[in-house]
DRENKOL-347889 format. One record per residue (C-alpha): residue in one letter; chain; y, z, x. Coordinates in pm, 1 decimal, padded with zeros to 6 digits, always signed. Layout:
N
SITE  res  chain        c2        c3        c1
SITE    A      A         Y         Z         X
...
This chain:
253
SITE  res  chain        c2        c3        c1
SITE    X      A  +04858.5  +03442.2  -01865.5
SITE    X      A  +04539.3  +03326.8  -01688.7
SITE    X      A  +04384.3  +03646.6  -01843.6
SITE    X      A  +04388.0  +03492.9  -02180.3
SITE    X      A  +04251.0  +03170.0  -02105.3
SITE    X      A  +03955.7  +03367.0  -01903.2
SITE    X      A  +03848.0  +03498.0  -02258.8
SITE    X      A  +03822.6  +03122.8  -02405.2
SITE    X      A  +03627.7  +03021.9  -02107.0
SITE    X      A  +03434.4  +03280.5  -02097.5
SITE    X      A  +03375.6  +03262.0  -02459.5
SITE    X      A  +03289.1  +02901.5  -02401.3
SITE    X      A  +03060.9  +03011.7  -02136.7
SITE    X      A  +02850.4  +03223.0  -02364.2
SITE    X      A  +02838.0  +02922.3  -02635.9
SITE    X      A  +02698.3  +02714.2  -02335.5
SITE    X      A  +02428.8  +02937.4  -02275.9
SITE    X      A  +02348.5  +03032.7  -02584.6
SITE    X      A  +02410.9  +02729.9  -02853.4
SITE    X      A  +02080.3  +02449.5  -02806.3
SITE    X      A  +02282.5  +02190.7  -02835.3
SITE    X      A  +02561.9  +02410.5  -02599.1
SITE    X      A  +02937.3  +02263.6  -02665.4
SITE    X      A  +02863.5  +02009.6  -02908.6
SITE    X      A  +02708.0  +02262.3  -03173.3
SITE    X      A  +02867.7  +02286.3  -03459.6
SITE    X      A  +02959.5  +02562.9  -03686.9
SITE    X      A  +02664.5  +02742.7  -03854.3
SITE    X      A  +02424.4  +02663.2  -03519.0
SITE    X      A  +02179.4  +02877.4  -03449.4
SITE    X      A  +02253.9  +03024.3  -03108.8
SITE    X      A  +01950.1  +03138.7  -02894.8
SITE    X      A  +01697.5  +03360.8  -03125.8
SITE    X      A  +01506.4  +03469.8  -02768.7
SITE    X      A  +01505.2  +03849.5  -02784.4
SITE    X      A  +01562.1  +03884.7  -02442.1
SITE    X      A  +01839.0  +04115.5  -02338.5
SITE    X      A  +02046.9  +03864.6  -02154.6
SITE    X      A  +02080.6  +03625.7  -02477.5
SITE    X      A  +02127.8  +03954.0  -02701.1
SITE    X      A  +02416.0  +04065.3  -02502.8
SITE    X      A  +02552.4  +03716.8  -02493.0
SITE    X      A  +02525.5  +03670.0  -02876.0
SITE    X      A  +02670.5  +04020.5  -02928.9
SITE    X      A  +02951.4  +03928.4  -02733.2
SITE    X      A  +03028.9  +03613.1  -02936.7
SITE    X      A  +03043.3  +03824.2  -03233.0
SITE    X      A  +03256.0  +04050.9  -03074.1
SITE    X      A  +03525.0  +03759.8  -02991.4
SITE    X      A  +03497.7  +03669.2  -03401.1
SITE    X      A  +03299.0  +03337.5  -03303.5
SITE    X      A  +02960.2  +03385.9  -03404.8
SITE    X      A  +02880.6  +03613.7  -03693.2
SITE    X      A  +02474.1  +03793.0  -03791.7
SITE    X      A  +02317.9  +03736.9  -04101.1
SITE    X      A  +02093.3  +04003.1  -04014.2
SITE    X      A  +01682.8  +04057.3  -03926.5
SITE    X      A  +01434.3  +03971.9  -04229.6
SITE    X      A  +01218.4  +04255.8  -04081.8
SITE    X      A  +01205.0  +04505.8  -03759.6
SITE    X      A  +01167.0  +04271.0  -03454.1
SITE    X      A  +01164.3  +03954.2  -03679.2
SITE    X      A  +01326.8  +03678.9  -03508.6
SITE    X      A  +01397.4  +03310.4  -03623.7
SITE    X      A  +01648.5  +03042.8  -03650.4
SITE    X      A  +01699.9  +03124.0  -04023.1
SITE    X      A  +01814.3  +03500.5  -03867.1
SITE    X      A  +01934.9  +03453.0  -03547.5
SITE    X      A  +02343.4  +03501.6  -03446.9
SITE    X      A  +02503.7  +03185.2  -03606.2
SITE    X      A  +02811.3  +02992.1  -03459.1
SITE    X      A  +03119.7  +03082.4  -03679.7
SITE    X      A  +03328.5  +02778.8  -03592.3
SITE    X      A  +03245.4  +02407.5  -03364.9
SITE    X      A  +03207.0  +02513.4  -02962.2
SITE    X      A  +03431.7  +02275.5  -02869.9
SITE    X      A  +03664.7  +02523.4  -03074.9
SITE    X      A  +03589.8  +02811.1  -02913.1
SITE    X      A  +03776.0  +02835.4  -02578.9
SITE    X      A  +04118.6  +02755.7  -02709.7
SITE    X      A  +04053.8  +03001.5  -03022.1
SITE    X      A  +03973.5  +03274.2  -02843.5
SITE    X      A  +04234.9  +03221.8  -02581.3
SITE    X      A  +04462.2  +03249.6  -02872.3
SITE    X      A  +04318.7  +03555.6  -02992.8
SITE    X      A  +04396.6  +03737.9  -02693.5
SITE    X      A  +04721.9  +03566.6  -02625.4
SITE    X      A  +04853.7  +03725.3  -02986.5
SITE    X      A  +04654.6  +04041.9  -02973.1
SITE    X      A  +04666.7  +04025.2  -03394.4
SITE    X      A  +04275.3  +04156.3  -03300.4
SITE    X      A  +04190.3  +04331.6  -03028.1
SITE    X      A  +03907.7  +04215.4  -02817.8
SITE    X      A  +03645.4  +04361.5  -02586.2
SITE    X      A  +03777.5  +04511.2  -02219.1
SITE    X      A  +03776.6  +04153.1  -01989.9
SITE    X      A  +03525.9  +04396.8  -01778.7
SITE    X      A  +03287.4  +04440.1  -02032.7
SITE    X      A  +03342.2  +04070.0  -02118.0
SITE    X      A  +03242.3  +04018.6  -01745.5
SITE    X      A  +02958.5  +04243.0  -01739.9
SITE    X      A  +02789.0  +04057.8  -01996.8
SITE    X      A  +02863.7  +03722.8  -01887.0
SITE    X      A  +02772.4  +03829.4  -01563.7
SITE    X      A  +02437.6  +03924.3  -01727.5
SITE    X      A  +02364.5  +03594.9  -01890.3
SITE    X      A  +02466.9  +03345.9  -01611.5
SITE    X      A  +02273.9  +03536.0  -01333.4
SITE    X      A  +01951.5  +03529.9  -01520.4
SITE    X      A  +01916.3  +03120.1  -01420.3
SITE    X      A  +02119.2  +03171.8  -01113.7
SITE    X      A  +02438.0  +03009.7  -01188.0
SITE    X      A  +02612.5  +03332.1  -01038.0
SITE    X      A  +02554.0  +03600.8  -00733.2
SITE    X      A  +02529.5  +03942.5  -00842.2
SITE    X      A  +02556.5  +04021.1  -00397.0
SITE    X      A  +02875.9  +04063.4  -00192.5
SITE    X      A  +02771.2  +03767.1  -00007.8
SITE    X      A  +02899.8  +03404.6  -00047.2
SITE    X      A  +02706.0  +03178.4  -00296.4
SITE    X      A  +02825.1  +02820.7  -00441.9
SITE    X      A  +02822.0  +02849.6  -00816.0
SITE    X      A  +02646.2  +02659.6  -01078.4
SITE    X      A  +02872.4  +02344.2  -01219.3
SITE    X      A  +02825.0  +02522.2  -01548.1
SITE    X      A  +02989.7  +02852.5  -01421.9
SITE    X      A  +03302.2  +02686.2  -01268.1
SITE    X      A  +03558.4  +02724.6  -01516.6
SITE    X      A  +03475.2  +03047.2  -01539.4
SITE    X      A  +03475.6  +03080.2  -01165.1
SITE    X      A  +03807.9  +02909.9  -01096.3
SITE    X      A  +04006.4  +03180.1  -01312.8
SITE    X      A  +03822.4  +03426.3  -01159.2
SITE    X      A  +03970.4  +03332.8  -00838.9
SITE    X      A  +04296.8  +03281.1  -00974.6
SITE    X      A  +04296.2  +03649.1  -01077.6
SITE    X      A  +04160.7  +03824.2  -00794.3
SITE    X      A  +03819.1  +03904.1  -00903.6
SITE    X      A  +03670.5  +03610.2  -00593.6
SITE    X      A  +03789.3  +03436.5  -00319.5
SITE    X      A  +03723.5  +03081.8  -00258.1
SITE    X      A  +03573.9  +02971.2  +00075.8
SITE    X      A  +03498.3  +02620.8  +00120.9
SITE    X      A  +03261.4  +02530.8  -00172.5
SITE    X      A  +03111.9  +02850.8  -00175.9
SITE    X      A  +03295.2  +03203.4  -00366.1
SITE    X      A  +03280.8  +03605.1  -00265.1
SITE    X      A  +03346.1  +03842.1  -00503.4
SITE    X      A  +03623.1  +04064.2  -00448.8
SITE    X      A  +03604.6  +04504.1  -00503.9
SITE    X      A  +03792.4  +04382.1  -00817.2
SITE    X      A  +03460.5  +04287.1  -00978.2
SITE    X      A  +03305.7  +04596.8  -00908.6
SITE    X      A  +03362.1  +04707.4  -01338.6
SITE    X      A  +03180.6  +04409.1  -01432.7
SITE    X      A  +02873.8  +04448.1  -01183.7
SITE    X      A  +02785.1  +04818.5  -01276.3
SITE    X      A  +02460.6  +04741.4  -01283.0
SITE    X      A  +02402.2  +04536.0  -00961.4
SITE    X      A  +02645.2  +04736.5  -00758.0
SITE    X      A  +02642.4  +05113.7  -00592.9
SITE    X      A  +02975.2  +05329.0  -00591.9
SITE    X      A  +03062.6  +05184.2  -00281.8
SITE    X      A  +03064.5  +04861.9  -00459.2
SITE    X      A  +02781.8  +04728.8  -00235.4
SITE    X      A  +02509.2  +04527.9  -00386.0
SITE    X      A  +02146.1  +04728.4  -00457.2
SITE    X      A  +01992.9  +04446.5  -00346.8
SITE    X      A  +02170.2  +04391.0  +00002.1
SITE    X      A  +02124.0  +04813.6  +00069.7
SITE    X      A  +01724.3  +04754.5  -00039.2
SITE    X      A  +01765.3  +04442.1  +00289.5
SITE    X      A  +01968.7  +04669.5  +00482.1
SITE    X      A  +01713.5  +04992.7  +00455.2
SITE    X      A  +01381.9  +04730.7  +00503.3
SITE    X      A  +01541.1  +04597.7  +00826.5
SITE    X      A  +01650.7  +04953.9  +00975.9
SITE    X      A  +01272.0  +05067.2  +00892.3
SITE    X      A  +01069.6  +04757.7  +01047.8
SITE    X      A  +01302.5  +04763.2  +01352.8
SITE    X      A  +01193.6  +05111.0  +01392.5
SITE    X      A  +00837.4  +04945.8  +01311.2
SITE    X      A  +00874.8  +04668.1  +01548.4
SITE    X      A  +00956.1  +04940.5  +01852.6
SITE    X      A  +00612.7  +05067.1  +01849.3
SITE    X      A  +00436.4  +04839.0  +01647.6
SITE    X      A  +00053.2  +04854.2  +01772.3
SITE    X      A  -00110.1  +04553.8  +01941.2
SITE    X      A  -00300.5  +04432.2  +01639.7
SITE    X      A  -00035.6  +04432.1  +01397.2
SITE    X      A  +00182.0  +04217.3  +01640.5
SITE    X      A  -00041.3  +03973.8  +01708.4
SITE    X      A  -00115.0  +03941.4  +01313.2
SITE    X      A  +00236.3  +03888.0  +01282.7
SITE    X      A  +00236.6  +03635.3  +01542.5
SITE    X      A  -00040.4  +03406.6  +01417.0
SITE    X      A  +00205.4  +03436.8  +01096.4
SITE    X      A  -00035.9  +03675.5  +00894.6
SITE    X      A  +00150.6  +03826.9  +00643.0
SITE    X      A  -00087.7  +03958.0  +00424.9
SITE    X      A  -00270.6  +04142.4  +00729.6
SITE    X      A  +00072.5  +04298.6  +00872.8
SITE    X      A  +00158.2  +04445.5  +00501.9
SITE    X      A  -00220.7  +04570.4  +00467.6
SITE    X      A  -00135.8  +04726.5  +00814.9
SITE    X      A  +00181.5  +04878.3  +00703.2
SITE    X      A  +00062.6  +05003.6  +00356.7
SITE    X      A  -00254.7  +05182.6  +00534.4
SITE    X      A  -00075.6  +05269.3  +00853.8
SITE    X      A  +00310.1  +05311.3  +00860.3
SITE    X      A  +00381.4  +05674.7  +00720.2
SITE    X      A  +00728.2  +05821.8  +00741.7
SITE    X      A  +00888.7  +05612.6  +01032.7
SITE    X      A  +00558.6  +05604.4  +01237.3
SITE    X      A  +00230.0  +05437.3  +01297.8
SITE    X      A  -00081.4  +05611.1  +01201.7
SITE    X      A  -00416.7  +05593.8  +01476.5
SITE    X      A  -00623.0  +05577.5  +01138.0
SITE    X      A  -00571.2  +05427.3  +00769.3
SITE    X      A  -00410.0  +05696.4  +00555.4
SITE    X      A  -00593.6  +05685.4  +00219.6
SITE    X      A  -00409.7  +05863.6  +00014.9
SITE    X      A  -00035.2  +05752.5  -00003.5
SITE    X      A  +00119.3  +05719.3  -00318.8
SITE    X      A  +00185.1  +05412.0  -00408.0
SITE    X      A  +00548.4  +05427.2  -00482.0
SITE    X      A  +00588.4  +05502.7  -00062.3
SITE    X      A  +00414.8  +05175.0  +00027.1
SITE    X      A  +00546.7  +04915.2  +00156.0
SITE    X      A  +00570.8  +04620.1  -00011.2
SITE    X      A  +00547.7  +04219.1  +00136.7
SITE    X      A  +00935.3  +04187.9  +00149.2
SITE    X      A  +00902.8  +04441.2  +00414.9
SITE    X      A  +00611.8  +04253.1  +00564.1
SITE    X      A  +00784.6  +03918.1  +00613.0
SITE    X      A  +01085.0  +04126.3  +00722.9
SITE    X      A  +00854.6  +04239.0  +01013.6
SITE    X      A  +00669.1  +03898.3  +01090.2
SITE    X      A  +01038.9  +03771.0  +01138.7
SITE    X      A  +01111.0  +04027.7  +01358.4
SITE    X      A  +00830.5  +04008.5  +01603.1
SITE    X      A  +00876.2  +03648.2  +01601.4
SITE    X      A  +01193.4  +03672.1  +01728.1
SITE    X      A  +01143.6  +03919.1  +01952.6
SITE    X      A  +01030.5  +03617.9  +02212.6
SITE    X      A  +00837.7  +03245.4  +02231.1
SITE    X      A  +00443.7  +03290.7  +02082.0
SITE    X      A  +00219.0  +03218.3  +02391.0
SITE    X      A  -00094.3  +03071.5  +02424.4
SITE    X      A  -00229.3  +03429.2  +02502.7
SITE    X      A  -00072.9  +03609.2  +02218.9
SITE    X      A  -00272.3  +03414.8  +01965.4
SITE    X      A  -00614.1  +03436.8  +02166.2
């Protein structure tokens, strides 16, 4: 079943990322001592699939390639054992969605995957992966380009809401409701800041000015800083008063 060989390949995967020299390490390689959580939760994955194994820390917070997780047999090993592993279920192996969730984790971090509902092309390094993903109905393929199906929605826990919708796209979604609403009565001197492309002045404006779905006559002072805006909803508003017509000669004098 394709289910199997999507354990090897992820397996492989997590080598890739993790192993310097990434399928041509050998057994006994140190695999990525960076104490970041993305290589932790790849490492701690390997060991989970019984191809990488810990020696353990010298010390609290000690890290260093006579410590780190160490490859327990040759990468190019690693997708075909693992695939076997799961095939004869003689040892049982993580969930495949907790499997995901952490590969997920590790290939987003440079950007070889999309963590959004939206299309992306993935990385070359994230193909196989990708290809048996769409084989089993976790993405669709369109074109070059991939979309993640609601079957995915286990693995991305932590970039997805209950209604499996990306945080990310509802953060978009909410900034572009709210500066539409700014953009309707948007005073004359924050529109023409946006329209000589000032970005910086329009999300001063905002942060002093736009208070609970309405523009303030005069600065407010004291708003915490958790309710200002910030310059992703600035540029969202620049955009939007640009489009809103052509800049003229007289808007910019």
């Amino acid at each position: 079943m394709s289910v199997h060989r999507l354990y090897g390949e992820l397996a492989a995967s997590f080598v890739r990322y993790t192993a310097p020299d990434g399928l041509c390490a050998i057994a006994g390689a140190d695999l990525d001592i960076f104490p970041a959580s993305c290589f932790e939760g790849a490492c701690a994955m390997l060991r989970k699939l019984r191809v990488a194994y810990y020696p353990g820390l010298d010390g609290p917070g000690v890290y260093s390639a006579s410590n780190s997780t160490k490859l327990a047999i040759d990468a190019n090993r690693v997708a075909q054992f693992v695939t076997d592993l799961s095939r004869t279920g003689e040892i049982p192996l993580p969930p495949i969605d907790e499997v995901l969730a952490a590969w997920v984790s590790r290939a987003a971090n440079p950007g070889h995957v999309w963590v959004r509902r939206d299309p992306f092309v993935p990385h070359a390094d994230s193909k196989p992966v990708i290809a048996l993903l769409v084989e089993l109905g976790y993405a669709k393929a369109y074109g070059d380009s991939v979309l993640w199906t609601d079957k995915m929605a286990p693995a991305m826990g932590l970039w997805w809401d209950e209604n499996n919708l990306s945080h990310e796209e509802a953060e978009e979604r909410e900034i572009d409701l709210d500066m539409r609403k700014a953009l309707a009565s948007i005073p004359e001197d924050v529109r023409h800041m946006a329209l000589r492309d000032n970005v910086i002045g329009v999300l001063k404006a905002l942060q002093a000015r736009w208070v609970d779905g309405a523009w303030l006559a005069d600065a407010d002072t004291e708003r915490p800083l958790w309710a200002v805006p910030h310059l992703v909803a600035a540029k969202r508003l620049v955009e939007l008063v640009q489009d809103a017509g052509a800049v003229s000669v007289t808007d910019l004098n």
